[in-house]
C-alpha positions in Angstrom: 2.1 -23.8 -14.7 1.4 -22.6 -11.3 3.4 -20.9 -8.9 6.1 -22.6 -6.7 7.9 -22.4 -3.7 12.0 -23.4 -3.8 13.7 -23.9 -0.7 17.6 -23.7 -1.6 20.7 -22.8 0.5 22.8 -19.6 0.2 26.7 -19.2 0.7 26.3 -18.6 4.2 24.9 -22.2 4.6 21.8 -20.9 5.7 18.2 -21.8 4.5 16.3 -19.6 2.6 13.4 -19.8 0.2 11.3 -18.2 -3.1 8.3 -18.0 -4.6 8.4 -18.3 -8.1 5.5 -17.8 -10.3 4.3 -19.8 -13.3 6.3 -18.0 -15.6 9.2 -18.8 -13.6 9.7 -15.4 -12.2 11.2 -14.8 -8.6 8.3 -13.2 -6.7 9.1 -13.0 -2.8 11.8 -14.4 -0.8 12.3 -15.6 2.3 14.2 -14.7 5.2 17.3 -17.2 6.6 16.9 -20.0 8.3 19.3 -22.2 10.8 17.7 -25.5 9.4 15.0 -26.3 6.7 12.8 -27.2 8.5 12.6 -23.8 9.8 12.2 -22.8 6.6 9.4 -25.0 5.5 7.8 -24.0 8.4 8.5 -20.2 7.4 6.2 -21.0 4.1 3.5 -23.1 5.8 3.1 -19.4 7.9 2.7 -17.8 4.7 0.4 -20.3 3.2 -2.0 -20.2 6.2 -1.7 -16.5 7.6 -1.3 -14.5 4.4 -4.1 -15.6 2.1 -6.3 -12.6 1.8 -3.8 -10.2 3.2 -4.6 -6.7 2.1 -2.0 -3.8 0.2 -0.8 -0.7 2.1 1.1 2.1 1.1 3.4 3.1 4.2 5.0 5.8 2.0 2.8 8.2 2.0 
């Protein structure tokens, strides 16, 4: 199975999201958002802007 997206809401009624991967796993999460379509939108920047981002070490 591939990897997913969930958007769910958290006790503070806000928006958030997670990237799961195919084993089910919780990956990344998301900031909160006021409304869910903030939050989809928060994803579709991820999706388009983060595809081939590259790995750096800032502690060191």
């Amino acid at each position: 199975m591939a990897g997913k997206f969930e958007i769910y809401t958290d006790k503070a009624g806000k928006h958030r999201f997670r990237l799961k991967a195919g084993n089910g796993e919780i990956i990344a999460v998301g900031e909160a958002y006021e409304s869910e379509a903030g939050c989809r939108n928060g994803i579709a920047s991820i999706k388009k802007n983060a595809p081939d981002a590259p790995i750096v070490n800032v502690g060191e």
